[in-house]
Wavefront OBJ file of the C-alpha trace (Angstrom):
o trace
v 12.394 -51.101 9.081
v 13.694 -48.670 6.333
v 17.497 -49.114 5.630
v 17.809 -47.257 2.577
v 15.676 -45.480 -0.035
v 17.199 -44.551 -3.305
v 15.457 -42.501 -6.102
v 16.695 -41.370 -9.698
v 14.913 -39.323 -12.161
v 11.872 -38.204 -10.515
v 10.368 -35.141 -9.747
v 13.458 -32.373 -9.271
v 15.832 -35.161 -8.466
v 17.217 -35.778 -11.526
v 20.127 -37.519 -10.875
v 19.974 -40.166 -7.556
v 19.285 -39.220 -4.510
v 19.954 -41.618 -1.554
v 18.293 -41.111 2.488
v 20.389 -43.865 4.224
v 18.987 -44.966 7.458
v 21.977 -47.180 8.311
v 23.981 -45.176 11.417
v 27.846 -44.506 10.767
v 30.512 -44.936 12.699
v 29.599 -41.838 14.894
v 29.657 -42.962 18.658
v 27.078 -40.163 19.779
v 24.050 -41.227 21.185
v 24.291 -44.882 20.605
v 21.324 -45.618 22.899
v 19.447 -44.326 20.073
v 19.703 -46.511 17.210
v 17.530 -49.564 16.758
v 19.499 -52.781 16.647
v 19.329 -55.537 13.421
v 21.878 -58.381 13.261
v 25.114 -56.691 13.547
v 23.402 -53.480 11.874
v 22.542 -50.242 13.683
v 19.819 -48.003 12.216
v 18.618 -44.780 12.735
v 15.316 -44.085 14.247
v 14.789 -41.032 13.131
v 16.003 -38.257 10.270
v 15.375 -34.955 9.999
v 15.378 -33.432 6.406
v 15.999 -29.079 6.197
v 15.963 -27.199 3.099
v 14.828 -23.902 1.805
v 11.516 -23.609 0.481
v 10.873 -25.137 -3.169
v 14.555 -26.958 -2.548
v 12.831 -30.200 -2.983
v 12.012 -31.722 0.404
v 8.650 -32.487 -0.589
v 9.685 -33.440 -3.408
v 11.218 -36.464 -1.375
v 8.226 -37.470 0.348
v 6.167 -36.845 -2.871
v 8.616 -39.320 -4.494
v 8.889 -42.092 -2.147
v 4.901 -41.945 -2.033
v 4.125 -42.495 -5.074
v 6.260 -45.662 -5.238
v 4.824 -47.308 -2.332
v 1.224 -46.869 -3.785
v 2.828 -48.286 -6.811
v 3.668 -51.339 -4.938
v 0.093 -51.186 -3.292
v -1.746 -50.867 -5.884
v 0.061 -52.500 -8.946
v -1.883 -55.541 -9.071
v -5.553 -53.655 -9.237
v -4.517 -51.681 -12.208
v -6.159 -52.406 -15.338
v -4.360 -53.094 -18.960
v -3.135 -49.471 -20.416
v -3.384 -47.778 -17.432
v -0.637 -44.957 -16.571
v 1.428 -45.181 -13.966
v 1.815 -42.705 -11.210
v 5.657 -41.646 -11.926
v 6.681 -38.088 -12.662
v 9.923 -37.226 -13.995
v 12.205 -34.635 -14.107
v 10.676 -32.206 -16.470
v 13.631 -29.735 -16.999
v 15.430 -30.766 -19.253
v 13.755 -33.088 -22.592
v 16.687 -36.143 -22.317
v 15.169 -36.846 -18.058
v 11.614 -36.340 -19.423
v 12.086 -39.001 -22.250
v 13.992 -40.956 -19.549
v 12.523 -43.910 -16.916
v 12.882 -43.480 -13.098
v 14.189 -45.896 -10.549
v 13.318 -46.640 -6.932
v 15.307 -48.729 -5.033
v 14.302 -50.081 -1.051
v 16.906 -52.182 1.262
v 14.305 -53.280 4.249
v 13.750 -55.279 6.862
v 10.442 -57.526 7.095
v 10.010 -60.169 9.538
v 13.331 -59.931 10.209
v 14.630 -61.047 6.888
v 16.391 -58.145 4.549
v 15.460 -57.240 1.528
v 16.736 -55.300 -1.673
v 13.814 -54.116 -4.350
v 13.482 -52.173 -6.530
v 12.173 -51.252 -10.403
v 12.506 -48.608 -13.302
v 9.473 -47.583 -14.543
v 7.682 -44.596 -16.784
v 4.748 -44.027 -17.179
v 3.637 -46.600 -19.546
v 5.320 -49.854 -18.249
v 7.619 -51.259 -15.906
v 10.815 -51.958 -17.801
v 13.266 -53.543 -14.623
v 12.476 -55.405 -11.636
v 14.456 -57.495 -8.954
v 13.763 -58.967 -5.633
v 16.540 -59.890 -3.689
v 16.210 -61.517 -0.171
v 19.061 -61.871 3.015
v 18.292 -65.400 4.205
v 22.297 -65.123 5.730
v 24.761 -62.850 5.144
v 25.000 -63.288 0.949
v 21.710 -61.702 -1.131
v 19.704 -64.778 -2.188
v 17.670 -63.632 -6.089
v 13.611 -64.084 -6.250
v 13.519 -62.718 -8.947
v 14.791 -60.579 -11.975
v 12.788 -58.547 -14.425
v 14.302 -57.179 -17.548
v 13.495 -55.812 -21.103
v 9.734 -55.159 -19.550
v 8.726 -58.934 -19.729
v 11.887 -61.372 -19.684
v 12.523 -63.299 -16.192
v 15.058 -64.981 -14.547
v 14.789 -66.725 -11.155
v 17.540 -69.421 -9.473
v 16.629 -73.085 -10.485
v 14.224 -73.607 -7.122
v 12.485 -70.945 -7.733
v 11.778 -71.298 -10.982
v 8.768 -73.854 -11.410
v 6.747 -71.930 -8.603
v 7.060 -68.430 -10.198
v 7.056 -69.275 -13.787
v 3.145 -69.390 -13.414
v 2.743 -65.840 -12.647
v 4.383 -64.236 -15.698
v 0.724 -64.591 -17.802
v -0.609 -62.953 -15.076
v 1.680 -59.949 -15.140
v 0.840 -57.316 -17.883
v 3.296 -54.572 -18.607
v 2.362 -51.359 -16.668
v 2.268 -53.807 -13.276
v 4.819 -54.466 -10.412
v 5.280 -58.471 -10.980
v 6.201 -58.143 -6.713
v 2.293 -57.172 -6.671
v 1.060 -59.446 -9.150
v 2.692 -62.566 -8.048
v 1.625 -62.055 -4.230
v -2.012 -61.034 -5.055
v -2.170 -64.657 -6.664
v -1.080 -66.165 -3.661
v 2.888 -66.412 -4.344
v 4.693 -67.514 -1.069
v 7.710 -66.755 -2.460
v 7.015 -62.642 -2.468
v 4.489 -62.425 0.195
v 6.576 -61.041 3.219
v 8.580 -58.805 1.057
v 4.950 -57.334 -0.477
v 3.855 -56.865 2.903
v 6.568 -54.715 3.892
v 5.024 -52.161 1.442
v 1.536 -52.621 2.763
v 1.750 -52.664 6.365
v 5.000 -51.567 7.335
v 5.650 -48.267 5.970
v 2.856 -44.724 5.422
v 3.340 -41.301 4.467
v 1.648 -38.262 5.607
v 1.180 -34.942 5.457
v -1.719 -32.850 7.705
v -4.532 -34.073 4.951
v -3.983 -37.706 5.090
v -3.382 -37.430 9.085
v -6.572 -36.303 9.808
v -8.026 -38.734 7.740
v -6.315 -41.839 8.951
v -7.135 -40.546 12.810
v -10.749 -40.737 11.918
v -10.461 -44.381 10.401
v -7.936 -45.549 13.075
v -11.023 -44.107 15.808
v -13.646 -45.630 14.482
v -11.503 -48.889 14.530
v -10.981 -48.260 18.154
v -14.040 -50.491 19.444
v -12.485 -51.704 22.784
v -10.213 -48.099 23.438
v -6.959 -49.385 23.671
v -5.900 -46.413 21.308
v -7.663 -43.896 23.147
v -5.684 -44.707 26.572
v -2.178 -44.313 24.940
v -3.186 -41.385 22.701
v -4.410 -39.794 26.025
v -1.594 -40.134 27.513
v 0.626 -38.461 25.003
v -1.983 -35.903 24.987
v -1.451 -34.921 28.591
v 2.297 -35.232 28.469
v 1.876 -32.407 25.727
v -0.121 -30.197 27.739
v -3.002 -29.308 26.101
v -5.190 -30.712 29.262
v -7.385 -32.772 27.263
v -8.785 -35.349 29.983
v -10.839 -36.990 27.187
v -12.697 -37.143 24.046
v -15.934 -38.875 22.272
v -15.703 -40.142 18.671
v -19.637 -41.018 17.663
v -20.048 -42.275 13.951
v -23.411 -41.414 12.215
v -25.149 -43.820 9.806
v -27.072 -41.718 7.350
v -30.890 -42.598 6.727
v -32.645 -42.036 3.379
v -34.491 -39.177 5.191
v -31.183 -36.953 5.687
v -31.253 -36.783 1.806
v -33.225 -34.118 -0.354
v -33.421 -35.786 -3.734
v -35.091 -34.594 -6.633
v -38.404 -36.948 -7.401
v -37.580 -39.961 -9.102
v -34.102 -40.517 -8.239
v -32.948 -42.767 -5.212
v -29.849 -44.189 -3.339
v -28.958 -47.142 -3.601
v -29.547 -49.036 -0.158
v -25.276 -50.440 -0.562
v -24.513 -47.186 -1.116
v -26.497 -45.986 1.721
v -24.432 -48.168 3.994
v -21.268 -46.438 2.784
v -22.073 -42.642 3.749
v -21.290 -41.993 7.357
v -20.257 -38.764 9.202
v -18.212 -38.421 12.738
v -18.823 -36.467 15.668
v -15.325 -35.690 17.872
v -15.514 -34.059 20.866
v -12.815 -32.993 23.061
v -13.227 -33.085 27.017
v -11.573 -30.177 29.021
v -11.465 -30.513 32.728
v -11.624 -26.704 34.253
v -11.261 -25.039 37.286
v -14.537 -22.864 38.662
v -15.201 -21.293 41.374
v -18.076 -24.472 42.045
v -15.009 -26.823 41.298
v -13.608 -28.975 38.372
v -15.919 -28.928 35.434
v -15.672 -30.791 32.373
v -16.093 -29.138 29.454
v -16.952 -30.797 26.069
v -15.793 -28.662 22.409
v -16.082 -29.650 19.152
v -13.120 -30.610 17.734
v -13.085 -28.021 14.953
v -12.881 -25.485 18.157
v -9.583 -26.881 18.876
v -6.463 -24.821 17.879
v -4.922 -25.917 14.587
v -1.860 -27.013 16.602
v -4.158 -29.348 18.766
v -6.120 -30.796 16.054
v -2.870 -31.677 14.238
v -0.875 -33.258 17.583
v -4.016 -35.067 17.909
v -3.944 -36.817 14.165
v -0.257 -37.674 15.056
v -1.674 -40.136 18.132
v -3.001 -42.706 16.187
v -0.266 -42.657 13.216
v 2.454 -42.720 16.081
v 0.694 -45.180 18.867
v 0.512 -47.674 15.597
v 3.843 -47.164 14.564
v 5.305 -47.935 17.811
v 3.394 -50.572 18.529
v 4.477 -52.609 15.324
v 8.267 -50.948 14.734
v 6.165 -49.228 11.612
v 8.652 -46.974 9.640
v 6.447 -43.409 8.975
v 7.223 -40.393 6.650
v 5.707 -36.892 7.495
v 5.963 -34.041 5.141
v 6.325 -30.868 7.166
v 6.030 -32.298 10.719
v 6.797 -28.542 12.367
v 3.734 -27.171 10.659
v 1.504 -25.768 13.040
v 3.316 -27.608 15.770
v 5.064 -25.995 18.337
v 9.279 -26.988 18.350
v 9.373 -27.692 21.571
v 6.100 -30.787 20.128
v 8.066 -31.228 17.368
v 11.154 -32.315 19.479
v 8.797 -33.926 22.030
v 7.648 -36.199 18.906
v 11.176 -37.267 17.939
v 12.207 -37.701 21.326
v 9.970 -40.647 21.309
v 11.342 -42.269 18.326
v 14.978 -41.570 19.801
v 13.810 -43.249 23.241
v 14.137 -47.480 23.226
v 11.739 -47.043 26.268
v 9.627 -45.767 24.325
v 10.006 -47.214 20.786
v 11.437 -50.855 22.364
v 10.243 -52.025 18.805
v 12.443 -50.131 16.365
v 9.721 -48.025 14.851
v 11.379 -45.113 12.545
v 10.145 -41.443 11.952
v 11.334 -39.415 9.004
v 10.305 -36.113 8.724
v 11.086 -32.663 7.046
v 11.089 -29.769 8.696
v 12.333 -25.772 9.193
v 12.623 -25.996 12.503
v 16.117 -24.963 13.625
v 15.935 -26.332 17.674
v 16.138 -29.813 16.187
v 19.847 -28.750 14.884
v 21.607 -29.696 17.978
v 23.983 -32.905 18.477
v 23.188 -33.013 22.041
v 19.707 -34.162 20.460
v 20.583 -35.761 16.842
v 23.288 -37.386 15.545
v 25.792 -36.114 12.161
v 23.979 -38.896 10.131
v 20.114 -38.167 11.373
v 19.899 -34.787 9.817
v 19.706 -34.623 5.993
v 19.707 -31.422 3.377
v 17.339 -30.869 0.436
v 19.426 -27.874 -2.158
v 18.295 -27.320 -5.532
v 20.072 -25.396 -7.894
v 18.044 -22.916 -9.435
v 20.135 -22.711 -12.476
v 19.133 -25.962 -13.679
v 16.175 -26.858 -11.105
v 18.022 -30.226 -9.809
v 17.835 -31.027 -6.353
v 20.336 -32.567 -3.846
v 20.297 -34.830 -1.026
v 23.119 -34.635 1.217
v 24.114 -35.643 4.883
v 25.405 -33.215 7.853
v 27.410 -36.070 8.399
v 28.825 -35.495 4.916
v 30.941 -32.304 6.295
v 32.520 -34.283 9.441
v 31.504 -31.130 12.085
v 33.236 -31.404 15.171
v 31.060 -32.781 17.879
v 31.152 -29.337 19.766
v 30.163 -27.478 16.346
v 27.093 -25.317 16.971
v 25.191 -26.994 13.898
v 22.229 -24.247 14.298
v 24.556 -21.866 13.658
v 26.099 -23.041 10.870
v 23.207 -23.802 9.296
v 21.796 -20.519 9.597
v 24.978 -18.790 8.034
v 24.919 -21.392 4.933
v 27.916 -23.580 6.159
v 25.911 -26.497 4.960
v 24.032 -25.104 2.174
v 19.892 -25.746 1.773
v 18.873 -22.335 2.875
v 17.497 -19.428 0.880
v 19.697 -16.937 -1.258
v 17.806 -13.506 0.338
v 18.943 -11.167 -2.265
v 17.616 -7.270 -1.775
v 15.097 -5.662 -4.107
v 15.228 -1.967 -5.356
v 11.574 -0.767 -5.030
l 1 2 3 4 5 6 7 8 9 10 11 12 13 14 15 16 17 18 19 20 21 22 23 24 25 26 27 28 29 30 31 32 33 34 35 36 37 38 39 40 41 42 43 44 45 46 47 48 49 50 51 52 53 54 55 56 57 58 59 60 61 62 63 64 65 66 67 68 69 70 71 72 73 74 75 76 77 78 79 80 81 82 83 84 85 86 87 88 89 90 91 92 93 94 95 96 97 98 99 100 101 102 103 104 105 106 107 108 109 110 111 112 113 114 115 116 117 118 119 120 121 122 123 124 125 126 127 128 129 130 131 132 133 134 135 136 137 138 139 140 141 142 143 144 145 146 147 148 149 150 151 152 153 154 155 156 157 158 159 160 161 162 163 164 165 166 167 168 169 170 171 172 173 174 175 176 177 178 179 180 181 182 183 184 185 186 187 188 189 190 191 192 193 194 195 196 197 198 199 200 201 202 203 204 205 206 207 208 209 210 211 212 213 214 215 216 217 218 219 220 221 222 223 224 225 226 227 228 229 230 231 232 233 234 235 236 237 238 239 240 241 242 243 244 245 246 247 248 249 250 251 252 253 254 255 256 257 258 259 260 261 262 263 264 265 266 267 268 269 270 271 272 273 274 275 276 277 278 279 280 281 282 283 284 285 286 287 288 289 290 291 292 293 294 295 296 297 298 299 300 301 302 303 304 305 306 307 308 309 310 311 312 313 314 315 316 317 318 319 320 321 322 323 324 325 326 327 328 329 330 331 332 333 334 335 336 337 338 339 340 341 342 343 344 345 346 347 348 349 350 351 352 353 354 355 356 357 358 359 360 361 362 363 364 365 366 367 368 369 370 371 372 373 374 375 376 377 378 379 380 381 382 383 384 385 386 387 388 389 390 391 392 393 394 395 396 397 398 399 400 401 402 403 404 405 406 407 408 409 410 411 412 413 414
């Protein structure tokens, strides 16, 4: 699970921003929060802003680090790294970014994080909570100088050839086997995703085809139905091509490895109907399917897998195409420990204004993306931040700039 995400110098967050998923104080809704140790953590945050604030910004942010981490250890000598940073003023552009994760993997804790531009990787650490005291891996500083406690040092020593500048050491060291960083690498790759509605669809095709004995398709029905789009059913087909479904000019051919490669689905969604002859059941293409249906169904898979593992996800604009009352359907999942009994967390921005209620969400679930226009820097903040009474009509407040991160509507003269 996510704890805490910090980010500095990247994108229009200039200066750090932090999304802390450890709950306050606050007593609401206590049934809520997933349990670690003595630590309570949020299942879910909601992040509002105007448009252009910087809320994408966020995911845009924490996604490229993660992929970072991911990939580090495939990238070839010179390569650039993914990392954009703040371009508005020349002292941030010159400047290196940092990321910084607290997580929870296995149930051991962990603090990461590196500074980075685009060229190299100039800081690095691993921490790791065996008991209540931080326990160094490793250290990384001046790009290529390392420093590890005395019983760790023989075992990771090895790796530091095998690092090259422009590479996560976390990545390098675990893709050559390295005990001592595995767990806290795998965090990164099987723990945490981003979407937004381009990579959902495509991870609901891969997650289908992966679906050989339909355990995914029984739960993702179900959450189907209790969304009321009477879907009884669907058929995913996947299509091998042949060499004869290609037109190629004379002389040139496909490769038969490549062949194997190119495939194309067929989804079909099953719609039981009423007639005057009885209950029919009706088969559509998906593509027939209202945008809002299409997108609840690419949710299924990412959410049935999340749940299933305690998987923390991040969705960029979760209320679009969605109807609020789905949206809060969604997140009243997360919220549920009958539902989420394995601490899974959902982070998502959004515009949607029915969310804004602390009947539903607690002071420290719901974040705020402003930017300042002046100087283009955005700012994370908490609602929890402003200490609203618990009877405070949050909507409200929100909607009459009480909190900030809404648009200034001025009028125009035509």
């Amino acid at each position: 699970m996510l704890l805490q995400f910090n980010v500095t110098n990247a994108l229009s967050f200039k200066n750090e921003a932090i999304l802390d998923l450890v709950a306050n104080n606050d007593s609401e809704h206590k049934n809520n929060l997933i349990k670690y140790r003595k630590t309570e953590v949020l299942p879910t945050v909601a992040i509002y802003g105007a448009n252009a604030a910087g809320k994408s910004n966020l995911f845009k942010a924490l996604t490229s680090a993660i992929l970072f981490v991911r990939n580090s250890s495939l990238m070839q000598v010179g390569s650039k790294i993914a990392i954009t940073p703040f371009l508005m003023d020349e002292e941030s552009k010159r400047s290196k970014t940092r990321f910084d994760f607290v997580y929870v993997y296995d149930e051991v804790k962990y603090e990461y994080g590196f500074v980075a531009d685009v060229d190299r990787v100039y800081e690095e650490y691993l921490y790791a909570y065996k008991s209540s005291r931080p326990s160094l891996i490793f250290e990384r500083t001046n790009v290529n100088k390392y420093r590890y406690t005395s019983v760790l040092r023989n075992s990771l020593r090895q790796y530091e050839s095998k690092n090259t500048d422009n590479k996560l050491f976390l990545a390098t060291a675990t893709a050559w086997n390295c005990k001592e960083t595995e767990s806290a690498f795998r965090w990164f790759a099987e723990m945490i995703d981003t979407y937004n509605a381009e990579s959902l669809r495509n991870a609901m095709t891969d997650a289908l085809e992966s679906d050989k004995k339909g355990e995914l398709k029984g739960t993702a029905l179900k959450l189907l139905q209790a969304a009321d789009f009477n879907i009884s059913d669907y058929k995913f087909t996947v299509k091998h091509e042949e060499i004869s479904d290609f037109q190629l000019p004379p002389g040139l051919s496909i490769d038969q490895e490549v062949l194997e490669k190119i495939r194309s689905f067929e989804l079909k969604v099953c719609h039981d109907i009423e007639t005057k002859d009885g209950v029919t059941r009706v088969e559509l293409p998906f593509q027939m399917e209202s945008n809002g249906t299409q997108l609840y169904f690419a949710y299924c898979p990412a959410i049935i897998m999340a749940l299933k593992t305690g998987k923390t996800i991040v969705v960029d604009e979760i209320d679009n195409g969605l109807h609020p009352m789905l949206v809060k359907h969604l997140v009243g999942i997360f919220n549920s420990r009958e539902s989420n009994p394995n601490g899974a967390q959902l982070i998502f921005n959004t515009h949607d204004i029915d969310l804004l209620d602390l009947d539903f969400l607690r002071r420290d679930q719901i974040y705020f993306v402003e930017k300042d226009n002046r100087t283009g820097i955005s700012d994370l903040y908490a609602l929890s931040d402003f200490s609203p009474r618990k009877s405070e009509k949050v909507q409200k407040g929100y909607m009459v700039g009480r909190y900030g991160a809404i648009p200034n509507i001025g009028g125009v003269e035509w």
